[in-house]
N, C-alpha and C positions, 0 to 999 in steps of 0.2 A: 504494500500500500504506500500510498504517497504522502509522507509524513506533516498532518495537519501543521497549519504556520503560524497559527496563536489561539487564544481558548475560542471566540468565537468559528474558529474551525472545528475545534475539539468538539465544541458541545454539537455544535451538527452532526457531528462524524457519529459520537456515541449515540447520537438519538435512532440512527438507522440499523444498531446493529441488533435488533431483538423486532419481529413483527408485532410486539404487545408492547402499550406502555407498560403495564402492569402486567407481570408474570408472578403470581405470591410461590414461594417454595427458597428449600437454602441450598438445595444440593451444588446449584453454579455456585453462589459464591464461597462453600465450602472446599470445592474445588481450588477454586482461584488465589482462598486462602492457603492452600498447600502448595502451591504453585509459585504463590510471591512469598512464601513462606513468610509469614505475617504472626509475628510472636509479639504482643504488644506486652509489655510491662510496666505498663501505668494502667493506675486503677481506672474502671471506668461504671461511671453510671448511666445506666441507660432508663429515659422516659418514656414511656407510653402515655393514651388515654384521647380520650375524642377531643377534648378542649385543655389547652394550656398547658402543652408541651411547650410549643417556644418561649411562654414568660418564664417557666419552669428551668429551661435550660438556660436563659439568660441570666436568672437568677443565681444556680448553682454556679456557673462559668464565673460571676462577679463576686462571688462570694471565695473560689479559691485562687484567684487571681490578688482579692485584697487580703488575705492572707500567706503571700508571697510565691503561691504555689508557680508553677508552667503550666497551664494548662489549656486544651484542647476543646474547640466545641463543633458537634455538626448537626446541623440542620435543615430544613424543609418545610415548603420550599421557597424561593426566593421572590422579591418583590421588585427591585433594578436589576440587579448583578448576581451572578450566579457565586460568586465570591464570597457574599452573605453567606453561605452554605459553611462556609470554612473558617474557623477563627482562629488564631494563636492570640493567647491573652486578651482576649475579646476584639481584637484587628483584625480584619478582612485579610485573608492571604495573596498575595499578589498571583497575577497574572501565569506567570511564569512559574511559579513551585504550582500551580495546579494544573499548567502542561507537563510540568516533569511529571508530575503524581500521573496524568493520565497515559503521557506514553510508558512509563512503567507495567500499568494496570493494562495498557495494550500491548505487551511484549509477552508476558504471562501467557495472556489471553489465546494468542496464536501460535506459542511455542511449546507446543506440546502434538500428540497422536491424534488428538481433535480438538478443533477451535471451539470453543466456549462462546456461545450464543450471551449477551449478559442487557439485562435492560439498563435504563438510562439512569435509575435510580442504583442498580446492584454497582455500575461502571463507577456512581460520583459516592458512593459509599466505602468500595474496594482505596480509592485514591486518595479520600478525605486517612482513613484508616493507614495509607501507608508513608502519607505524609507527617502524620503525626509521628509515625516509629522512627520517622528520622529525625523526625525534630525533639527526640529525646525528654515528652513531655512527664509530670507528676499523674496528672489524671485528665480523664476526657471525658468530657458529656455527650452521650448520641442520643438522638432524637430518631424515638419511631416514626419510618412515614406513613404507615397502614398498617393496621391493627398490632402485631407482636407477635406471636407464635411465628410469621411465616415470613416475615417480612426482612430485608437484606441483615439490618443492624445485629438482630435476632442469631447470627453466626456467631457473633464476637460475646464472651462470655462474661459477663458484669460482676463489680464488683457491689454493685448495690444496685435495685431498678424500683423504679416509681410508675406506678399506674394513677395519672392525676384524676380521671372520671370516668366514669363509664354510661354513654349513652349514643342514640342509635345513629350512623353515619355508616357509610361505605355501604349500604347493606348489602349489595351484588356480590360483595369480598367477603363480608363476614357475619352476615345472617340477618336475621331481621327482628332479631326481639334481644332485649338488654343481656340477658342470660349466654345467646350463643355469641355476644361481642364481648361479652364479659371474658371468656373461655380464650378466645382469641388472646383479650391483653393479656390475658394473666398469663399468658406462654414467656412473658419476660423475667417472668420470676425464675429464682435458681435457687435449689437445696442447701440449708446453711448459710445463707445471707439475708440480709435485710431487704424486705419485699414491701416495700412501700405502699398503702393506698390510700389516696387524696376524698374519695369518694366516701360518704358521711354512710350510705345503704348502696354498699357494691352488688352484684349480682351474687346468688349464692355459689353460683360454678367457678367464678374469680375465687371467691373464701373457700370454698372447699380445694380448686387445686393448689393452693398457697399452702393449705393443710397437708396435702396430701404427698407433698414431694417435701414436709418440713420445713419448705421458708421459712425465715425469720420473719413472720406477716406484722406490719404496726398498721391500723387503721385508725381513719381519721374522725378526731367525735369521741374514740374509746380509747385508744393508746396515746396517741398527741389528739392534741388541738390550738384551738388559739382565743384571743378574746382579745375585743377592742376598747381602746379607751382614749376620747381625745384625737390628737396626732400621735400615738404611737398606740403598739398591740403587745400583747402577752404571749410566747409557747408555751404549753403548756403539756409539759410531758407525764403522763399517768395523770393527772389534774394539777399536778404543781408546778407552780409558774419557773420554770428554766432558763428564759431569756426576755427582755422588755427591750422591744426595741424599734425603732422610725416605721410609718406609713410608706408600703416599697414606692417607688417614683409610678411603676405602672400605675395608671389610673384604676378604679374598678375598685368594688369593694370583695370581686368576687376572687382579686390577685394576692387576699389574705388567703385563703385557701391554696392555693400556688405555694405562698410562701410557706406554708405550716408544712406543708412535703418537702419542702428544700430541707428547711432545718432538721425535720427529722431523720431527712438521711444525711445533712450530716454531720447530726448526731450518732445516728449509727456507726457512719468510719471514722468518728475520734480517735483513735486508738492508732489509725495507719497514720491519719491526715489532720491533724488535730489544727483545730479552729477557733479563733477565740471569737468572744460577742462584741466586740468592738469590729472584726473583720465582718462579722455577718449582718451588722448595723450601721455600716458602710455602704455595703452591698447594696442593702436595700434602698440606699437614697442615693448611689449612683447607677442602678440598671436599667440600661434603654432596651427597647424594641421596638421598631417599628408597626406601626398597624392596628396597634392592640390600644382601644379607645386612645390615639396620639390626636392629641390636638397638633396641628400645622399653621394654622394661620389665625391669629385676633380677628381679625375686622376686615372681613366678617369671621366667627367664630365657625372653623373647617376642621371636623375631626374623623381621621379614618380609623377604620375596623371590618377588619377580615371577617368577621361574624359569618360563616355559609351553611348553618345548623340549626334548627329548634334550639339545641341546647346554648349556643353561643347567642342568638338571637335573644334569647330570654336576657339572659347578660346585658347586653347592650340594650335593652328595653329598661333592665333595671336601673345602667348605667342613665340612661337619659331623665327615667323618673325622677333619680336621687338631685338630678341637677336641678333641675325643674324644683327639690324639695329646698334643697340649699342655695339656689340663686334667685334672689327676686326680683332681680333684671332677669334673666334667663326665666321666668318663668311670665316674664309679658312677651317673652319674642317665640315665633315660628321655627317647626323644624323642617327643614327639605332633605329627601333622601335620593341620593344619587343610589341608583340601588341596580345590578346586575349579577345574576346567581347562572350555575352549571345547568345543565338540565338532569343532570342526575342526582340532584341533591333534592330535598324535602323543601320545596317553594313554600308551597302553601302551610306551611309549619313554623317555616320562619318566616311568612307577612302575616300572620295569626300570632307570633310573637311580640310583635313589634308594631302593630297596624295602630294599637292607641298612642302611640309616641309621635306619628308622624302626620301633618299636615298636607305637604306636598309629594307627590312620588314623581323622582324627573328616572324613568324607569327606560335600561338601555339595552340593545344587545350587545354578547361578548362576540367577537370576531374567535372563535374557535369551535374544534366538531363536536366537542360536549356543550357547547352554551346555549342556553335558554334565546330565542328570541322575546324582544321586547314586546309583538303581539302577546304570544304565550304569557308574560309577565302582566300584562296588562289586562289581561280574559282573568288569570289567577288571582290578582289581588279587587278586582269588580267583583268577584264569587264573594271574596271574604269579606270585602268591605266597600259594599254598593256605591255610599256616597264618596268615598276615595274621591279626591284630586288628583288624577292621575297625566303627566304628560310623556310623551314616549319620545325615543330617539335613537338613532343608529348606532352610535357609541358612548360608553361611557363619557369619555373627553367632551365631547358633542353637551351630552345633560348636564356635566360639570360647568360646561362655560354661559350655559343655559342658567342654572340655577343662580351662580357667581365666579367670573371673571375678578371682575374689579367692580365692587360696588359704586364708587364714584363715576367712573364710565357709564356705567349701565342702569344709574338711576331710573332716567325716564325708561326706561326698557321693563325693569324689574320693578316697580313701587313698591309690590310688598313684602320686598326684603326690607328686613330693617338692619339697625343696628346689634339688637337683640336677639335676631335670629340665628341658626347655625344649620350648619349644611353638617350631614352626617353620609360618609360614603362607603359604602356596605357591602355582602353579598359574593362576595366571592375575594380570593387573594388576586386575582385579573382584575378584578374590578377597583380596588384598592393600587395597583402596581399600575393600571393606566393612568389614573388622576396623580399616582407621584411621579410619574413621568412626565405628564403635564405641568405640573409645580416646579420640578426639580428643571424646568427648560425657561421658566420666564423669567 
């Protein structure tokens, strides 16, 4: 083959070599890890769960990082830059150590008695993984991309894993009622370690295989929990209080929940990784992420959120109430939602989540073979909610510059924007990654 000439070659190259995006099973990448003979020796914990892995892993990464550690974070999937995916020290890795990672992972690949088919996710997981061996980290954070039991990460053998929630998504992959998703995460669990779950009433098939293979199971509610007070919150391990410490910078009151499974697990690898409460109350009031209720812009008030779930949905329904509770500017002004979802996700679940929060719907298609068009969108949210305001458009960008551009501009255009209003843009991680491409240009 003709050896790609920078990552935006790589990632096309790799997109072509598996006819599925999604192939679930580990046998390839177990292969491949014998292959590239992939012996990592830094601890690693790995996330699951439908909602709040990436705060989760943001969190854990910021917390051993301000505790001195090296370490490693991967996630999915990305919003600009496929780069996001990769971190040393919470940094984007450059350009160039993730063409090295991937012709690596492509020399493997073909040098052997037969070529290794591998998807796009198993190709940027193998390279995430053997960048890190070389870069001689403490610990890594991996981030499940679907479900757990079967999914690439699910190869590499943790030293602690967290299941943040469990509730219904993927269902084509991993079934259709809480119990057979449950089964799914809990395949990240491993015997004799600390088996985290975030989840206050997990499914029983999670708790019994945690049981059943001896995890270390902590759940959340009954082993830790947390309690708020003010600007800062309580962990609270067996019920007594263990650490007191800052409101995380994520917005959300539901990223106390996120935070109570960081600490716990780690709490759990004190022993290997030890952490004081001054590094993990750092942590909490320097960790970013993108997407996850971020405000971007004042005036007018623009905040995005990947929300493409009933369960995330609720979230951001409740993140909008609470503002509405606490702000009384915010509660005389209009919300508009730029709003675009997949077509394989639960529509009508998440504008049934969220349909009393929203004023206007500036409702878009996504330009790809799984997205909803904005008809379809627009038939769905008239079912649930007749009198809806609803305006449609071709593309997200397109409803985004619809809603707000520049208020000042587009006064006479727009009257009833105001000052107090806020644009919320929603429904999908495409959806969310076109209007920051839009922002991130003017």
């Amino acid at each position: 083959m003709t050896v790609p000439k920078d990552l935006s070659a790589w990632l096309s190259y790799i997109e072509s070599l598996h006819p599925k995006s999604i192939a679930m099973g580990l046998d390839r990448v177990k292969q491949m890890i014998t292959r590239l003979q992939l012996q990592p020796k830094f601890h690693i914990i790995t996330v699951a769960g439908t909602n709040g892995k990436g705060s989760t892993c943001a969190m854990l990464e910021q917390v051993y990082k301000q505790a001195g550690y090296q370490v490693g974070c991967y996630t999915s999937p990305h919003l600009l830059r496929y780069n996001e995916r990769v971190r040393l020290n919470c940094v984007e890795v450059s350009d160039e150590a993730l063409c090295a990672a991937f012709a690596a992972v492509e020399a493997a690949r073909t040098n052997g008695d037969t070529e290794i088919k591998l998807t796009y996710f198993e190709v940027g997981t193998l390279a995430a993984m053997w960048h890190f061996i070389q870069s001689k980290l403490d610990v890594v954070i991996l981030e499940i991309g679907l479900g757990g039991r079967l999914d690439a990460v699910n190869a590499f053998e943790p030293t602690c894993a967290i299941v943040t929630n469990v509730d219904l998504d993927h269902q084509d992959f991993l079934g259709d009622t809480r119990e057979k998703i449950g089964f799914e995460k809990a395949g990240v669990y491993r015997q004799n370690i600390p088996a985290i779950c975030g989840d206050a009433n997990p499914p029983a098939s999670l708790v019994q295989y945690a049981r059943e293979i001896h995890a270390e199971f902590k759940r959340s509610h009954q082993d830790f929990g947390y309690l708020l007070s003010n600007s800062e919150w309580q962990y609270l391990d067996n019920g007594k209080v263990l650490h007191t410490l800052p409101l995380p910078a994520l917005q959300g009151a539901y990223q106390l929940a996120n935070a109570a499974c960081v600490v716990a697990a780690v709490e759990s690898l004190q022993v290997n990784l030890p952490v004081t409460t001054a590094s993990i109350a750092n942590a909490m009031r320097l960790v970013q992420l993108a997407g996850r209720f971020q405000t971007v812009r004042k005036s007018p008030w623009v905040v995005l959120d990947v929300a493409h779930n009933p369960h995330a949905a609720k979230a951001l329904a409740e993140n909008l109430k609470n503002t509405r509770t606490l702000n009384a500017e915010a509660r005389q002004g209009k919300t508009f939602a730029v709003f675009a979802m997949l077509a394989d996700k639960d529509i009508s679940g998440v504008i049934e989540a969220v349909k009393d929060e929203i004023d206007t719907w500036y409702v878009a298609s996504i330009d790809h073979t799984r997205g909803a068009t904005a008809v379809d969108l627009v038939l769905t949210i008239k079912a649930i909610a007749p009198k809806a305001r609803i305006i449609s458009f071709d593309s997200a960008d397109d409803a985004y510059q619809q809603a707000c551009i520049d208020i000042e501009v587009c006064k006479d255009a727009y009257k009833d924007l105001g000052e107090n209003d806020k644009i919320i843009v929603f429904g999908s991680f495409f959806t969310v990654s076109i209007v920051m491409q839009l922002l991130s240009n003017q």
